[in-house]
SEROKE-356039 format. One line per field, with one value per residue (C-alpha): residue number from 1; x, z, y. Coordinates in Angstrom, 2 decimals. Example, Ala and Ser with C-alpha at 12.3 -4.5 7.8 and 13.67 -1.06 7.14 Angstrom:
# residues 2
nr: [1,2]
xx: [12.30,13.67]
zz: [7.80,7.14]
yy: [-4.50,-1.06]
***
This chain:
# residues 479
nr: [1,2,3,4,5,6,7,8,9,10,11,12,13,14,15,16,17,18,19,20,21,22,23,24,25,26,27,28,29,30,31,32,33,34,35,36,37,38,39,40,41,42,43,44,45,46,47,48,49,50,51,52,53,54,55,56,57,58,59,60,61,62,63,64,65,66,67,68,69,70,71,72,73,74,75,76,77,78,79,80,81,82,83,84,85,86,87,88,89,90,91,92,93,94,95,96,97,98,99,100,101,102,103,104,105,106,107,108,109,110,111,112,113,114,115,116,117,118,119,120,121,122,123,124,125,126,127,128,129,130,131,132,133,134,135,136,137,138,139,140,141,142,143,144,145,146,147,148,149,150,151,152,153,154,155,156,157,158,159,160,161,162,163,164,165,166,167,168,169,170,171,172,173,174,175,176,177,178,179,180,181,182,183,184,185,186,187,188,189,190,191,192,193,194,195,196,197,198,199,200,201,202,203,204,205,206,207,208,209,210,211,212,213,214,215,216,217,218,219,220,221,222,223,224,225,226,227,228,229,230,231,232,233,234,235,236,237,238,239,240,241,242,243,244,245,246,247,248,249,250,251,252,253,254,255,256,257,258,259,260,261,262,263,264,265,266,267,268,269,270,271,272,273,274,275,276,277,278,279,280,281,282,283,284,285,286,287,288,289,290,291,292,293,294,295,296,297,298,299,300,301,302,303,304,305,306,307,308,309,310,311,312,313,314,315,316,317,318,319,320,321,322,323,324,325,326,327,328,329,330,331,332,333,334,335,336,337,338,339,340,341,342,343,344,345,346,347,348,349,350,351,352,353,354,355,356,357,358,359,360,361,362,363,364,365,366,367,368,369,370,371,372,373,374,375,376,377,378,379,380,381,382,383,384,385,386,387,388,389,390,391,392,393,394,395,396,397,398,399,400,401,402,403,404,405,406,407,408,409,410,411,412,413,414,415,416,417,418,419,420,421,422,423,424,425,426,427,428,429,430,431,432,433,434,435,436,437,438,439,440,441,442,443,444,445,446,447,448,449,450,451,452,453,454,455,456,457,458,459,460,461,462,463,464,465,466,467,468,469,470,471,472,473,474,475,476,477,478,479]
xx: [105.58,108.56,111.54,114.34,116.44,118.16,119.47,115.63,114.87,111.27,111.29,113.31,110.48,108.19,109.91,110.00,106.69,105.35,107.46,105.46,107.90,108.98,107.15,104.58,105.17,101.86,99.75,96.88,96.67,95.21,95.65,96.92,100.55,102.10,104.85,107.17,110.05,112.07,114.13,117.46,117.90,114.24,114.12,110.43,107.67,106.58,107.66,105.47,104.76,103.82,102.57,102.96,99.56,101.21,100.91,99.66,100.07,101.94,102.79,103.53,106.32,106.48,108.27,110.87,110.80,109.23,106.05,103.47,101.25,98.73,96.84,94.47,94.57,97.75,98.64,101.83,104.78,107.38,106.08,108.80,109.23,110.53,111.72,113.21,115.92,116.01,113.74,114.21,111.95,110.62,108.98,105.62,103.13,99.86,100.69,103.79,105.41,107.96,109.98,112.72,115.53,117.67,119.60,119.49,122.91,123.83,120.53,121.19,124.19,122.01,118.94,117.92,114.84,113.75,110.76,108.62,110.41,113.27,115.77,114.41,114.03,118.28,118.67,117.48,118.93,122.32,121.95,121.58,124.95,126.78,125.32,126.01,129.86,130.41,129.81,132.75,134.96,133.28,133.55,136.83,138.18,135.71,133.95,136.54,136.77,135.58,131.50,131.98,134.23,131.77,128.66,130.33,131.78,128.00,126.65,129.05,128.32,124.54,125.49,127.32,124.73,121.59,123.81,124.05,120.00,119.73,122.29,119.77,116.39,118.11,118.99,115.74,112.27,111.11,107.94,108.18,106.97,109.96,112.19,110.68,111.24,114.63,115.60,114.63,116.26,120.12,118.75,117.91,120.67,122.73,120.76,121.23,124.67,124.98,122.31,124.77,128.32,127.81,128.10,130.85,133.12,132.76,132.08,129.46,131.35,132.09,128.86,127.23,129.87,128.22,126.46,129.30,127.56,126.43,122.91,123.46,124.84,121.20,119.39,117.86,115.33,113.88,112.41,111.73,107.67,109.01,105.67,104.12,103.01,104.02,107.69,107.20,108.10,111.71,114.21,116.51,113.62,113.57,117.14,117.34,114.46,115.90,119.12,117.15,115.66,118.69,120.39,117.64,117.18,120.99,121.43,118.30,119.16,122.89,121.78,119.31,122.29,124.88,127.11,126.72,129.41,126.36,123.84,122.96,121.64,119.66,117.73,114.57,115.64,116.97,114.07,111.35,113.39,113.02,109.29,109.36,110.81,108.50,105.44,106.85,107.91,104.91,101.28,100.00,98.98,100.50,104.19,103.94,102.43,105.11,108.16,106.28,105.90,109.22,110.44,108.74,108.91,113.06,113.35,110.28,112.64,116.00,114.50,115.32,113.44,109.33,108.77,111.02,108.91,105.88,106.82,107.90,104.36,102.50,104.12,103.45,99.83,99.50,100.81,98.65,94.92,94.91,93.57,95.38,98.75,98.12,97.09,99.76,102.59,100.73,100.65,104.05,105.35,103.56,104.85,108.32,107.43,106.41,110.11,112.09,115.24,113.34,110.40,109.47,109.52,106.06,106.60,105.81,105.07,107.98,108.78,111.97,113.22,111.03,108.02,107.97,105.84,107.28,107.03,110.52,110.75,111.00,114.03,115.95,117.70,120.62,121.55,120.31,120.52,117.72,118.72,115.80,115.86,113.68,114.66,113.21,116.14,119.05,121.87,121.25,120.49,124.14,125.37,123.68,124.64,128.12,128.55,126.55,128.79,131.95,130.49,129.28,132.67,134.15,131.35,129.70,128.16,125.80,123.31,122.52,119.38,117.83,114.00,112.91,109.65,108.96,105.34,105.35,102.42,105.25,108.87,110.55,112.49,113.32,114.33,117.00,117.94,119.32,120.28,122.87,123.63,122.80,122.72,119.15,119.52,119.88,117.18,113.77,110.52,107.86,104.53,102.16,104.33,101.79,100.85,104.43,105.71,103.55,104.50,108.41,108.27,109.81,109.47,112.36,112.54,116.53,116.66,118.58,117.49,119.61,117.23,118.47,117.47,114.32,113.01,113.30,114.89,118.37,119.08,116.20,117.57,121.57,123.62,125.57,127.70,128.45,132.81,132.13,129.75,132.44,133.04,129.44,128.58,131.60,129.88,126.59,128.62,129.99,127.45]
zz: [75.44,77.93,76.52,78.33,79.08,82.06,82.56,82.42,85.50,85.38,82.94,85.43,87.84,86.15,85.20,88.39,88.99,86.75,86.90,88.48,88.29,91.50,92.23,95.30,98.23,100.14,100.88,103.10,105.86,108.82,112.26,115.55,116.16,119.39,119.73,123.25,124.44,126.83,126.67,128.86,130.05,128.73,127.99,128.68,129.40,126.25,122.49,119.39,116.32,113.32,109.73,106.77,108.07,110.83,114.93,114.73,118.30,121.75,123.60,127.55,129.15,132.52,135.63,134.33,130.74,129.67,126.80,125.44,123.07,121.53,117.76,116.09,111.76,111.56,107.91,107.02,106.18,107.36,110.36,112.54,116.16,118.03,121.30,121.77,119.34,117.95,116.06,113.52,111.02,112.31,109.74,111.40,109.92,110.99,113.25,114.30,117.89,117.76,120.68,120.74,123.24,122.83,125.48,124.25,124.93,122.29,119.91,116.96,118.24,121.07,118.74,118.54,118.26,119.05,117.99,114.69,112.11,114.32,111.63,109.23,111.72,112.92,109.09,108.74,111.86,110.68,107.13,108.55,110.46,107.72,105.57,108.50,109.08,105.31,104.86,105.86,104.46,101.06,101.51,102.33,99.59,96.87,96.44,94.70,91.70,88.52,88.22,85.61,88.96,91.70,89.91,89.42,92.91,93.92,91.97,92.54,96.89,96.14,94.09,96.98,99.29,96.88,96.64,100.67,100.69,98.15,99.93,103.33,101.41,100.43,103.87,105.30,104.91,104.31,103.17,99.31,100.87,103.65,100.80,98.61,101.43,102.08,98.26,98.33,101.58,99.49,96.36,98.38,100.22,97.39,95.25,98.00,98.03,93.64,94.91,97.13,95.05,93.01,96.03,98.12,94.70,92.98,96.06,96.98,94.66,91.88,92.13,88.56,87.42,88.14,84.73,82.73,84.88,82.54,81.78,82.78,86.41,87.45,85.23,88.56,88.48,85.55,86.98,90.10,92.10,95.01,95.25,97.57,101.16,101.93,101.67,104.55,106.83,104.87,106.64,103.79,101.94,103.90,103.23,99.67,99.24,101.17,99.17,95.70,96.79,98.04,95.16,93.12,95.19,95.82,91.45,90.97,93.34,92.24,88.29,89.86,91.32,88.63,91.29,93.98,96.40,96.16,97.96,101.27,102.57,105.36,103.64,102.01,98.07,98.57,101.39,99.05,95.75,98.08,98.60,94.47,93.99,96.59,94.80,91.72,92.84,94.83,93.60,96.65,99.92,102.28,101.08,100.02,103.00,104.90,103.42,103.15,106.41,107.83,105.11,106.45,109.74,110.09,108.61,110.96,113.97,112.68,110.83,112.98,109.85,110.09,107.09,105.54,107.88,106.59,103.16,102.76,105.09,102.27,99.74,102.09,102.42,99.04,98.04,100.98,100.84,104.69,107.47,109.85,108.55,107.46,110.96,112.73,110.62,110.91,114.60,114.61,112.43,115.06,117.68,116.39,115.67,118.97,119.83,117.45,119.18,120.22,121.85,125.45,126.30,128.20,132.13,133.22,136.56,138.36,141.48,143.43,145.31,147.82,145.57,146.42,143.40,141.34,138.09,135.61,135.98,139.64,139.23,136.40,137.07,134.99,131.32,131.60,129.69,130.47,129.63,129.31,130.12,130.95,133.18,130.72,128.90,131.32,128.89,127.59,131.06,132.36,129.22,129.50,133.27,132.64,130.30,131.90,134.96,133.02,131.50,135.08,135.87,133.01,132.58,136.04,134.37,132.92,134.86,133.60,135.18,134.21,133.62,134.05,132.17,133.79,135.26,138.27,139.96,140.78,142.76,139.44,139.19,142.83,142.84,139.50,141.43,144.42,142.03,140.10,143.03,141.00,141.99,143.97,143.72,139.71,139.27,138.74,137.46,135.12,137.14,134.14,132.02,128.88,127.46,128.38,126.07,123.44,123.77,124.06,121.38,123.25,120.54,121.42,125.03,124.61,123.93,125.36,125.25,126.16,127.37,129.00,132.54,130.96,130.03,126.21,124.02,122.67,121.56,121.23,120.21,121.42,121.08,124.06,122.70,119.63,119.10,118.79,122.19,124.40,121.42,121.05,124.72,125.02,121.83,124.06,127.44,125.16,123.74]
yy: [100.49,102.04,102.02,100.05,103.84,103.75,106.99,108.30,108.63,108.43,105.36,103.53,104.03,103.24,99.72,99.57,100.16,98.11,95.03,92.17,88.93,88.13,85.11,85.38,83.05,83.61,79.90,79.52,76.97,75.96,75.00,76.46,77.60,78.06,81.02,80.61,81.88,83.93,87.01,87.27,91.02,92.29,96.11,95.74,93.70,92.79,91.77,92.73,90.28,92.32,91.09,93.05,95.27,96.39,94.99,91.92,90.99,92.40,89.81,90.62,89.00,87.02,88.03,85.62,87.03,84.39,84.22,81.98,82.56,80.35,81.46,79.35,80.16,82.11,82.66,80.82,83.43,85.83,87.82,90.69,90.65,93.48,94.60,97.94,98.59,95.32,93.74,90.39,88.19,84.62,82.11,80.99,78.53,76.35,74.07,75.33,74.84,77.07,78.98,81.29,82.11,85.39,87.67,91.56,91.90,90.23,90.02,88.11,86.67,84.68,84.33,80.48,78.53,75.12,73.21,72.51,75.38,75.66,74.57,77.21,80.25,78.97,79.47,82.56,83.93,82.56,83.93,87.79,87.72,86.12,89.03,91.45,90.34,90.35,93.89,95.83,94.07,93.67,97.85,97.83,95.62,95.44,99.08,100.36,97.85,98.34,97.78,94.71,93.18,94.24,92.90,89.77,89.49,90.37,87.67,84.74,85.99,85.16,82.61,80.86,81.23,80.16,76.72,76.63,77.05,74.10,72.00,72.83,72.08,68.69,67.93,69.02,69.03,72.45,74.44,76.09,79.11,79.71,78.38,81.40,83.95,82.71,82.98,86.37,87.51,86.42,88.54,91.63,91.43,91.25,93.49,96.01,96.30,97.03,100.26,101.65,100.93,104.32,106.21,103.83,104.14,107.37,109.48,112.49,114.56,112.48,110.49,111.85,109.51,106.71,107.32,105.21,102.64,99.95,99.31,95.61,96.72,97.16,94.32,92.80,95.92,94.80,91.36,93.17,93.12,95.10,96.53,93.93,94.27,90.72,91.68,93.65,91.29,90.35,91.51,92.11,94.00,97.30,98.06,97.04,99.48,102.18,101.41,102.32,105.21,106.90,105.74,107.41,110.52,111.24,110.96,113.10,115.77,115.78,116.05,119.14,120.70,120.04,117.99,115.75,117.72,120.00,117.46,118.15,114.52,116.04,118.86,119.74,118.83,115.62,114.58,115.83,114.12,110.89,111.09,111.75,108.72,106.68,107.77,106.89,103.26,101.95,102.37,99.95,102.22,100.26,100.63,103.69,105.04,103.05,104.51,107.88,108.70,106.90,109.26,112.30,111.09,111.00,114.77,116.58,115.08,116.19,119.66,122.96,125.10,125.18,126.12,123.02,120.66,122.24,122.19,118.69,117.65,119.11,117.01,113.57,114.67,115.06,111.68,109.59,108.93,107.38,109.53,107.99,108.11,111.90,112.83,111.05,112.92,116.25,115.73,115.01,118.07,119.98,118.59,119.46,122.84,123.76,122.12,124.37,126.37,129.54,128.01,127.40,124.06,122.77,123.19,119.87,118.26,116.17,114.63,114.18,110.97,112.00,112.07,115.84,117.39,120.07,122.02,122.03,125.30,125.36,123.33,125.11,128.11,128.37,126.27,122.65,119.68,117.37,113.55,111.10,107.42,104.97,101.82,99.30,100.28,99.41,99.56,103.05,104.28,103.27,104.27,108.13,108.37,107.63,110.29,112.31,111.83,112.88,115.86,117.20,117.14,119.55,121.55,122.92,126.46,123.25,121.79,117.94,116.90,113.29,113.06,109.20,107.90,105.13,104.56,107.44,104.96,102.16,102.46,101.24,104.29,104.59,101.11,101.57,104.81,102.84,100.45,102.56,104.99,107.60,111.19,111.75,115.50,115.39,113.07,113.62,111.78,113.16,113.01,111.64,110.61,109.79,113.00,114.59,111.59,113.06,116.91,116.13,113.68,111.02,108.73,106.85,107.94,108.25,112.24,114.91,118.71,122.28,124.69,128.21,129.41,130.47,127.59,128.28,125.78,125.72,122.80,120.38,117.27,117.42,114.29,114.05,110.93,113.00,112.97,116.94,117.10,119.17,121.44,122.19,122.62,124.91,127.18,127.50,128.32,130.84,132.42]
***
């Protein structure tokens, strides 16, 4: 029988682990739902619906932005729709006529629903920004009490808001399940915030402090299933866990290291202590394969060291059992690889205003940053071509020359072109843009790269809206 130790790190996993109390809120019914809507501003033509095993649906969007989509047997529960950037949980059940109305400008500020379930999807919507205004200044004003005051002020905040859900289920009619979901979105939210108060109040430096922490401060682990696919879909549940497993990764690699001014956030120690402590939390393949490779996943793309990439890629494979996953990280380590500063980046086909065909390299001839953007995304493409615009202007021994994705088949790009008056003779389309998206890792499409006048890369992921961007574009001018 464990014993209840919480400074052992590996007990506390494994209490973790094997803790199975949270009560499930999965039912089965049937009938057919209906899910409408329209999107104000779309940054594409289509919105995803996902279930806790991954894409459930893509939905495309009219000329108008609007949707309709009709499913006969939909399980009852949480599902996640997303459209670039943004994404948010909606409670669907049998029977359901439910449709949503939301402007991306504003996302969950605009979010709204009418229709059957339209009081609890308004509830949940308006339950995530009272959590999301509440948090800076619960930072400001409460991380720096004692952990017997910030527990309690935790507890009376969920406290508060489990009595607003009971005051809602009296009012209304509502389903035990989305009452179930909704309970547990206030406890994650809250649970979330006593995983990351060792770090907001004793500091990086100071954090092995945190052990005077009382036992008690973390009691919620104990009565804790968190190893559930269904919870997936909660939108409070991916940050909670991310919350533990920093929490657990920063202490580990800090206690390693003797001190936590010693922890490096972004390297190989604390990235491969955080893949520990994933194996050690979730024994079901679906999580752990989840936060595995999201793990993995965020340090290949902000690694500049092979053999770190290679040697944390060897840990992930050895802690998944699905093919599919494995490959798709492995691909995407090597993709990186072939990215790293040193490397020659792939000389790929554009075409001018004009449609006049050409390769990269016939337009580079002296240090370039290429800026990618897609017109799907209209915000970011303003945004990038504004500061691209200002840096042009400081610093001409740099070329800036924007690559658009969009489809090369259609005038979309011409059309945002004219559009935005942009500069024709910096701006260029990639030919085919599919399998270019694959060997740039475009992942998110908004990426900038410094390459020399030789085509070989400098820089391959540059943040040109980073405070210290002039700085570091002076260093390379420099070099």
């Amino acid at each position: 029988m464990l014993k209840k130790i919480y400074s052992s790190f590996f007990l506390v996993l494994s209490l973790l682990a094997i803790s199975a109390v949270f009560v499930s809120c999965e039912e089965t019914n049937t009938g057919t739902t209906y899910f409408t809507g329209k999107i104000i501003n779309p940054r594409n033509n289509f919105i995803v619906l996902k279930d806790h095993q991954g894409v459930h649906d893509t939905i495309r969007l009219n000329d108008d932005g609007s949707f309709f989509k009709k499913y006969e047997s939909l399980p009852a529960g949480l599902y996640t729709f997303t459209h670039p950037n943004e994404y948010q949980s909606i409670y669907l059940a049998p029977g359901d006529s439910i449709s949503m109305r939301l402007n991306t400008r504003a996302f969950d500020e605009t979010l709204a629903f009418s229709g059957s379930h339209n009081k609890e999807n308004n509830y949940l919507i308006n339950l995530f920004t009272r959590l999301e205004i509440e948090n800076p200044d619960l930072w400001n004003h409460y991380k720096n009490k004692s952990p017997k005051e910030f527990k309690s002020y935790i507890d009376s905040m969920r406290h508060v808001e489990h009595q607003r859900l009971d005051d809602f289920v009296e009012e209304h009619h509502l389903d035990d399940q989305f009452i179930c979901h909704a309970q547990q979105v206030i406890d994650f939210a809250g649970w979330s915030k006593l995983e990351r108060y060792a770090y907001a109040h004793y500091g990086k430096n100071n954090f092995l402090m945190s052990k005077f922490i009382p036992e008690t401060f973390f009691s919620h682990r104990k009565d804790l299933d968190i190893d559930n696919p269904a919870l997936l879909n909660n939108y409070a549940y991916r940050p909670y866990v991310n919350s533990l497993i920093s929490h657990l990764a920063f202490k580990r690699t800090a206690t390693e290291l003797g001190s936590g001014k010693h922890v490096n956030r972004n390297d190989i120690k604390y990235h491969s202590n955080r893949l520990s402590v994933i194996d050690s939390l979730f024994t079901t393949a679906t999580i752990k394969d989840n936060f595995a490779a999201n793990n993995t996943r965020n340090f290949i793309t902000s690694s500049r060291s092979s053999k770190d990439i290679n040697t944390l890629l060897d840990q992930f494979l050895s802690i998944t059992e699905n093919e599919s996953v494995k490959n798709q990280i492995t691909d995407i380590a090597a993709t990186y690889i072939s990215l790293n500063p040193g490397n020659m980046i792939p000389d790929i086909a554009i075409h001018n205003i004009n449609r006049e065909q050409m390769s990269l390299s016939d337009r580079i001839n002296k240090l370039s940053v290429l800026f990618f953007w897609s017109d799907n995304d209209r915000e970011y493409a303003i945004k990038v071509h504004d500061q691209i615009r200002d840096l042009r202007k400081k610093y001409p021994e740099i070329d800036f020359v924007g690559i658009n994705l969009d489809d090369s088949n259609t005038d979309q790009w011409k059309m945002a072109n004219e559009r935005y008056k942009f500069d024709h003779n910096q701006e260029f389309q990639i030919v085919n843009t599919s399998p270019v998206t694959h060997k740039l890792a475009l992942r998110n499409r908004n990426r900038s790269m410094l390459i020399d006048d030789k085509m070989m890369i400098v820089d391959p992921s540059i943040n040109i809206f980073h405070y210290q961007i002039e700085t570091t574009l002076l260093g390379y001018i420099n070099k």
